[in-house]
N, C-alpha and C positions, 0 to 999 in steps of 0.2 A: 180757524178752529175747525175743527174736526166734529163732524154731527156725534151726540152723543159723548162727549167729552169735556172736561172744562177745561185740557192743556191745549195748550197751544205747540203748532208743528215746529220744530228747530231742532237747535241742540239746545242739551241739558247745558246748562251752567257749572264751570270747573269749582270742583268743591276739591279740597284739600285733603290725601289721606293720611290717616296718621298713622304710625309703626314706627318698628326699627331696622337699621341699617343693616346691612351687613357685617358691618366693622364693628357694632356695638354689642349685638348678639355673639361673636367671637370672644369679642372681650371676658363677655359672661361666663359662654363657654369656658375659655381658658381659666380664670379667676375660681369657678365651679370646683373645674379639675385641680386647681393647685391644692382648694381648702379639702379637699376628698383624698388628695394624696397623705395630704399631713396628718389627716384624722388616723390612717389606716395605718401608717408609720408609729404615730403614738401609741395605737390600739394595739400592736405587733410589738412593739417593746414591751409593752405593760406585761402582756401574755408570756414574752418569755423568762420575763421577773418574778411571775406570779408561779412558773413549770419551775425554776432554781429555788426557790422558795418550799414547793411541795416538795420535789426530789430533796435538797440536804434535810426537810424534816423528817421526810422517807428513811433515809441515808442514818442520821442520827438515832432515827427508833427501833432498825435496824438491828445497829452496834449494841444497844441498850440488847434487844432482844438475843441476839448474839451470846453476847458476856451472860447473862441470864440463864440461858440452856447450856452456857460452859460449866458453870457451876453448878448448877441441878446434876448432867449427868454425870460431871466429873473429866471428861473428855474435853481437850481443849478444842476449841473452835475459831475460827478464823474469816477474814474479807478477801476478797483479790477482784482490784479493777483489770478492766478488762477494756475492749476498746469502745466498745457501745455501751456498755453499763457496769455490774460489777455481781457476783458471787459469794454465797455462804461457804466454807468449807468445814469439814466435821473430820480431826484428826483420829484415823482408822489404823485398823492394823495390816500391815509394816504402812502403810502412803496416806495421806490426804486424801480424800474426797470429798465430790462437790455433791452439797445438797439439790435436791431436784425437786422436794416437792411442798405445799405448806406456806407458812410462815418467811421459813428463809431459802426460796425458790430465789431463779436468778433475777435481776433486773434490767431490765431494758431503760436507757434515759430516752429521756422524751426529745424528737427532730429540733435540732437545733444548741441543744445541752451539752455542754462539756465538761468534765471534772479532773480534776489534776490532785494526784495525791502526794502527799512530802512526807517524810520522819525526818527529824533532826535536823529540819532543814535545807535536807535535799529530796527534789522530785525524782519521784520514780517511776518509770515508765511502764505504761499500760501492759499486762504479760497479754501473750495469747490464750485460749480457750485453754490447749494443751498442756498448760504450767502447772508444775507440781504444787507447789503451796500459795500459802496466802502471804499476803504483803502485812495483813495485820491478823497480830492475832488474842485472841482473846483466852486468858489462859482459864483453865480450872479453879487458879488461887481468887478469880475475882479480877486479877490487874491487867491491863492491855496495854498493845503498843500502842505508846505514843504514835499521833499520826495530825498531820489536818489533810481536809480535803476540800476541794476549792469547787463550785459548781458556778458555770459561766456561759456565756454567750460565744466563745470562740476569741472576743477582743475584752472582754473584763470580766473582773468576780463578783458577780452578785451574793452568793450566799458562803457560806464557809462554817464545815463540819469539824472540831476538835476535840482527841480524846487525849485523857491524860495516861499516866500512867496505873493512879487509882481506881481507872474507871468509869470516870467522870466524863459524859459526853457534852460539850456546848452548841448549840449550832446558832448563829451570828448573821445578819444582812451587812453586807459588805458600807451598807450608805448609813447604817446607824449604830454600828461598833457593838453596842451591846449583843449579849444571848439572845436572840425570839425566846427559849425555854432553856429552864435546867432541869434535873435530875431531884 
């Protein structure tokens, strides 16, 4: 022994350390990463459920407002999609023109959003900016075209906007059949 000490000179005695492997902290790691990926994948769907959801209510109140100021000023008024979103038009004298400001400005969909419009059945393709009229329109007497419009993910339809001919707009979630709202 060493003066001034009570140990004695040697080695220390192997003591045991405790931890983890390497193999086992990967595990974690990995296992971490998968439930992080799935959470953000769910969270990322939901969000674009919840963007078709707003947009065809948008879409819907729209057309309500549309038909509305047909009738007020007496001047038929109209929609036209377009390729990122879709257009008010206000028939003028001799052409169509697009509303610019207000209420029925144009709309942008939100990254990731798709909408597909039909009459009768058949799909009609998105015009350019340049197109003279509208795809629907909303007359002065109160009645509009027939139309649906389909707002989606690019691979399915979440929501879905229908006008009838009286006027009448419904707009519908694609996974619960019913209206969300009437009229």
């Amino acid at each position: 022994m060493h003066a001034g000490t009570d140990r004695a000179c040697g080695p220390a005695p192997a003591r045991s350390v405790g931890g983890y492997t390497l193999v086992e902290i990967l595990v974690v790691v990995v296992v971490v990463g998968i439930v992080a990926g799935a959470a953000t994948l769910a969270i990322a769907g939901a969000g674009i459920e919840r963007h078709a959801q707003r947009e065809a209510l948008r879409f819907g109140e729209l057309v309500r407002l549309t038909r509305e100021r047909a009738i007020l000023t007496g001047r038929d008024h109209g929609l036209r999609t377009e390729d990122q979103g879709y257009v008010v038009m206000a028939r003028g004298i001799p052409d169509w023109r697009m509303e610019r400001d207000g209420d029925l400005r144009p709309r942008v969909l939100e990254q990731g959003l798709t909408l597909a419009l039909s009459r009768d059945g058949r799909a009609l393709p998105s015009t350019p900016a340049q197109a003279d009229g509208p795809q629907v329109v909303c007359y002065a007497s109160g009645e509009l075209t027939p139309f649906t419009v389909h707002f989606g993910d690019g691979d399915r339809v979440l929501e879905t906007v229908v006008g009838t001919l009286d006027g009448e707009v419904r707009v519908r979630s694609a996974d619960s059949g019913p209206p969300l709202e009437s009229p």
